[in-house]
Structure formats: structure tokens, C-alpha cells
C-alpha positions, 0 to 999 in steps of 0.5 A: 921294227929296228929300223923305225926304233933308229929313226926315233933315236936319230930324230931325238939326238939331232934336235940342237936349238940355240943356246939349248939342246933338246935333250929327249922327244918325251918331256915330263908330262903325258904326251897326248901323240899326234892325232891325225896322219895330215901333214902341218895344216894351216887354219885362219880365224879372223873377223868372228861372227857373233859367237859365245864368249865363254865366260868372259867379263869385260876388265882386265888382260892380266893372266888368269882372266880372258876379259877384252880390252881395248886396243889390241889389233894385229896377227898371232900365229898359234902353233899346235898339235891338234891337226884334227881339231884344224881339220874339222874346223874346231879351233876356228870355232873357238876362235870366234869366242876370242875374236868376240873379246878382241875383234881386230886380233887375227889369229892364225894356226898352224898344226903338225903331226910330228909336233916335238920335232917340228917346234925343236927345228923351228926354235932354232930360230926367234920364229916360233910362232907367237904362242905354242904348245910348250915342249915337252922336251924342253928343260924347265930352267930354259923356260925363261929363254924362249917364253915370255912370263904370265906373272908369280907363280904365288898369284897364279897357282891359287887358280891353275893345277899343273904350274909347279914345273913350268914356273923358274924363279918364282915366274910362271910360263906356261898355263894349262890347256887342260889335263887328263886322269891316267888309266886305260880305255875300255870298249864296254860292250866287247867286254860285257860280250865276254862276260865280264859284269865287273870292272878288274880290282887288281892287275891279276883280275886286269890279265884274266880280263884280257884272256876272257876276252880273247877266248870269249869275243873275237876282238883284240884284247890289248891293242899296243899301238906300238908302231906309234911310239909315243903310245908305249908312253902311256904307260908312264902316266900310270905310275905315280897313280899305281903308288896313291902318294902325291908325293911319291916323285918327290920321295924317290929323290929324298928316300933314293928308293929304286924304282923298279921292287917287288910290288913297286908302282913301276914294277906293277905297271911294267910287270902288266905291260911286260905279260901283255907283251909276252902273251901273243894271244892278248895282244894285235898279230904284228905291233910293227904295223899297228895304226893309230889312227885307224885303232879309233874306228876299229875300237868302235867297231869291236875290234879292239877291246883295250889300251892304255891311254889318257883319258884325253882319249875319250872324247877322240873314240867317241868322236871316232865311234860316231863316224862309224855309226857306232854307239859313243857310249860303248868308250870306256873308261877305268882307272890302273887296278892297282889296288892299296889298302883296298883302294884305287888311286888314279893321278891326274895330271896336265896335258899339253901346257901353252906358253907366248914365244918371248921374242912375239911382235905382237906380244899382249895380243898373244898373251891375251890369247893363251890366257883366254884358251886356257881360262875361257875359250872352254876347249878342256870341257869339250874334249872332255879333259880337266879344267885346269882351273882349280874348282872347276867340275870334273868331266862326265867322262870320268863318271865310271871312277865312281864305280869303283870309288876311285881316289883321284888325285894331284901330284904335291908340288916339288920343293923348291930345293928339288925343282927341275931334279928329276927331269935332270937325272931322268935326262942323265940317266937315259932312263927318261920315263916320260921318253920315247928314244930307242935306248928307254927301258919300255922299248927294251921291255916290250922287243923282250917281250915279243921275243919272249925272252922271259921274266929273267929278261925282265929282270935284267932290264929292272936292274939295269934301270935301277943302277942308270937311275941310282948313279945319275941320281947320286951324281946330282944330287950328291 
């Protein structure tokens, strides 16, 4: 486990691109990992049947509406993440809606498993492709260096979430593809097999769910996916839902509070992760070996009964519950049980945003396409994300929120004067919620944990967290 750990930190700290430095593998949003175990795979779109549209009008190409215009012809080539969607023929699929728009455009894709490393080596360079998933990694004042600008942020943000931290100088560049609601997947039948008719109100209620499953059923009750390292990430989208303040980002930078109190929103999910990761009977034998891809039938199957992960999830197990034969409608999913006040709060928040390569030959055709996947192309709907356009309804996968008469909700905005603060202390701090290097706190918590070292290991972690933070906090912002 140590060896695969220094791989992680050897592949964030080489990543040097021109003019920039990548500075973590995580970035400021919740990482959705890599979903499929192909290496990069290529997909051609071109010459598109008669195939549906979305909702698209004939009229104009400015960003934030997919409607066709004459004149556009040449080839794009799209950089992703989604190998799975390469591979069982999705992105092709949607691509004819575009092609419907824009017929003698060829779009071209080419998807990697290993994403945020793979777009950090080829944006040492101008070819990057024409529009990519916008890096996680990658500051927010670089933005202007590599993409080209969809148009205000005052104009655009009255139809997007999400563009508060892809917007530099009053320019946006990066549009959403769609986004996610943080909480955990539950397998509804293995946890109606232990008995348990009532969703946890409480991270007490949550632990003792989990130990009634692992003495009630014979499947996993907590599954890490620890060997994929992203997943220990997932964590981090919980927080800002733990507090049920949309401004409490902002707040740790103006009130400087610590992150890590008694009863804080980061002690309450980490405190959860830490006792899950403590207690061998909770969680899968040996978390080195997990296997991301193969947690996806083996939840379906029974297997595995929990983990914490985005709701982009849900539509990837049901997928995955239907090539085993199971039943899709045994994935579930519940909000963080953080309760306030006696309600639960749950945050949404972006998934991968896209943005057009600044330096495209084949530049309105590009922006053309980004705009379309995001506004028209209907690929959050079919995934079962968020729309990231403002208005539209919310997903039948997060039906189960009103179970529990969950609060959901969106981050405020950052104030200007604070835009780009905290992903620069996360950075200079090494505390890097949203990363996934050696060095961050969720890996030192969760190797204490396995080797139960105890609650004062814990501590001992919280506090070193806090004074990185606090320091590199004060640094900046004086």
C-alpha cells in the first residue's frame, strides 16, 4: 500500500506544464474517478443519421443555446473521461443530435482512464484536443491561458450553476456538464435484509446501521475502494452539505474557524470515515486490493452494502445491476445523516465542467459543441446528474431525498475579493481537501485507522490539519 501511495505522489508533483504547475491531482470539485479499467480509447462521430435533436431551435451559436448555424464544417476532437460511455457507444449516440444541428462538423473523441494525469502531460503542449473536461487541478486565474471564453459571467450565470470558480475577470470558461447531489449509495435490499425499515437520521443511527448489516447479512457493510484513490475523495463532497450553510467555504476564510472542532462539518464526516476505517468488521478484508470496477456487480449482487460516492454513481450500478441480472431498483441513495436542527442538508455541486482549448483551429465549431453538450446534448438527464441549467427538474435518482425531507441545496458564490482563496491555501497548505496526494490528511487518517492507532492518532492528525491550514490561511490572506 505504501508503494501504490508514492506512485500518487510522484505522478502529482511531476505534472509541470508551460508556463504552470499543476500543483495536486484533485481539484476543487468532486471528482467522479475513472470508470472503466480500458486504456485511452478513441471514438468517430461524424455524418449523423436522423437522430433527436434535444431541444434545440434553429438561431443562434452564442454560448448558452445548441441552436445550428450555417457555415460550420471541420473536425473537433473531444477529450474525456468517460471511457465507458466511449466504449458502450453513448458519446457516439449523442453525437448525432449534434451532427442533426451541425452536419458537416466531425467530431472525434478520445477518452483516458487515468484522466487528470493524461490532460496535464498533453497541456504542456497547444494540442489538447479542441474541448476537454476542464482539469480539476488546474488554478482558476490560469483559466484565461489555455481556454477560450464562452462570454460574462453576469449573462451566463442567470442560466448555469456551478460558474462562480471557472469565471477570471468577469469571463467564463467552463460550462457544466452536468452535476451531482453528495451522500452515500446504499443497496436497498441488503439493508432491508438486516432489518433496518428506516433511513439513519444521525452518524450514530449510520454506524449501527452498518454493524447490523455485518451481523445480519453476509455482505460488506462498508466497501473503501481505497486501492482506487480517488474514492477516499468522496468524502470531501460531504462537508459543505454536513454544515447546511451555503456559505460555509466562504465563512472558513472570513471567520478563520478550524476546520477540524468538536461537532464540526469536517469532524463529523472524517470522525465517520475514521470509525468505519477502525473497525475491520465494517469494512472489505483487505482495502489495498479493492476493485473499483468490479464493486459495481458485486454491489448488485449483494456483496457490498455501502459507500460513499456522488450521486453520478447511481446511474453506473443500476447500469452495472443490469448486466448481472439484478434488479437496478435495489441502488439507492440517502443524503450524509448529519442532522441540524433536525434537518438534513445535502449539497450539490458540478461534476466535470468543459471548456474549448484556446489555441482550436476549429474554434466556433468547438464552442459550438460545448455548448450543445451542456445546454441540449441531454447527457446529465441520462446519467441521472443535475441539469446544470438553472430550472430544470431535478433527477428521479434523488427521489429517496424526500424521504427524509432533505434540504438541498447550492453553494453561494464566492465574493469576489475571495475568488481563487481557498483553492490557494488548500494548495499551500498541503491540506488539499479535494486531493488526493500521499501527503493529504484522508490518507494519513484512513493508514491510522487500518493500523488501529486510535482516537488519539485521530487527533493528532485534526490538529496538524488545523495549524497547515491556519498558517497558510493567515500567509494569504494576512
Amino acid at each position: 500500500m505504501e508503494n501504490r501511495i508514492k506512485k500518487i505522489a510522484a505522478a502529482c508533483t511531476a505534472v509541470i506544464m508551460a508556463g504552470t504547475l499543476f500543483t495536486a491531482c484533485g481539484g476543487s470539485t468532486a471528482d467522479t474517478g475513472d470508470t472503466t479499467t480500458k486504456a485511452a480509447d478513441t471514438t468517430k462521430a461524424a455524418d449523423a443519421g436522423n437522430a433527436d435533436a434535444g431541444n434545440a431551435d434553429a438561431g443562434s451559436t452564442d454560448a448558452g443555446s445548441a441552436d445550428a448555424a450555417s457555415g460550420l464544417s471541420g473536425t473537433i476532437k473531444v477529450l474525456h473521461h468517460r471511457t465507458d460511455r466511449d466504449q458502450d457507444g453513448t458519446m457516439a449516440k449523442l453525437t448525432e443530435g449534434f451532427n442533426a444541428l451541425y452536419p458537416d462538423v466531425t467530431v472525434e473523441y478520445q477518452s483516458f482512464t487515468n484522466y487528470a494525469d493524461d490532460i496535464a502531460t498533453l497541456m504542456q503542449s497547444d494540442n489538447y484536443g479542441d474541448v476537454v473536461m476542464t482539469p480539476q487541478a488546474l488554478k482558476q486565474a490560469d483559466f484565461p491561458s489555455f481556454f477560450e471564453s464562452f462570454g460574462s459571467y453576469d449573462e451566463l450565470s442567470q442560466k448555469y450553476y456551478w460558474l462562480e470558480n471557472y469565471s477570471v475577470d468577469g469571463q467564463v470558461y467552463a460550462l457544466p456538464t452536468g452535476g451531482t447531489a453528495s451522500g452515500i449509495l446504499y443497496n436497498k435490499k441488503v439493508w432491508a435484509d438486516a432489518g433496518i425499515t428506516e433511513l439513519p437520521k444521525t452518524t450514530d443511527e449510520f454506524l449501527s446501521c452498518l454493524k447490523q448489516i455485518g451481523e445480519k447479512t453476509d455482505a460488506i457493510p462498508y466497501y473503501t475502494n481505497y486501492a482506487a484513490s480517488w474514492c477516499i475523495t468522496q468524502w470531501q463532497s460531504l462537508v459543505v452539505g454536513a454544515s447546511g450553510d451555503p456559505d460555509y467555504n466562504t465563512k472558513l476564510l472570513t471567520e478563520k474557524n478550524d476546520l477540524f472542532s468538536a461537532g464540526s462539518p469536517y469532524d463529523a464526516v472524517y470522525g465517520t470515515l475514521f470509525k468505519i476505517y477502525a473497525d475491520p468488521s465494517l469494512h472489505e478484508e483487505d482495502p489495498s486490493t479493492t476493485d473499483w470496477e468490479g464493486c459495481k456487480p458485486a454491489f448488485a449482487q449483494g456483496k457490498i452494502a455501502t459507500m460513499v460516492l456522488g450521486s453520478w454513481a447511481i446511474s453506473q450500478f443500476q447500469e452495472a445491476a443490469v448486466n448481472a441480472g439484478c434488479d437496478p431498483a435495489d441502488v439507492g441513495y440517502m443524503p450524509f445523516p448529519n442532522s441540524i436542527d433536525g434537518k438534513i442538508y445535502s449539497v450539490s455541486s458540478n461534476d466535470y465542467m468543459m471548456s474549448v482549448n484556446k489555441n482550436s483551429a476549429n474554434m466556433d465549431a468547438a464552442k459550438a459543441y460545448a455548448v450543445w453538450f451542456c445546454t441540449d446534448s441531454g447527457f446529465a438527464q441520462n446519467e441521472g446528474e443535475i441539469s446544470g441549467l438553472k430550472g430544470a427538474p431535478m433527477p428521479e435518482t434523488l427521489s429517496s431525498f424526500d424521504e427524509l425531507g432533505v434540504q438541498l441545496f447550492v453553494e453561494n458564490p464566492t465574493p469576489e475579493e475571495l475568488l481563487g482563496k481557498y483553492d490557494e491555501i488548500a494548495k499551500a497548505s498541503e491540506v488539499d481537501p479535494w486531493g488526493d496526494a500521499s501527503t493529504n490528511f484522508k490518507f494519513r487518517m484512513a493508514e491510522a485507522a487500518f493500523k488501529g492507532e486510535g482516537e488519539d492518532s485521530y487527533n493528532a492528525i485534526c490538529a496538524d490539519v488545523n495549524k497547515a491550514w491556519a498558517d497558510s490561511r493567515d500567509s494569504i490572506l494576512g
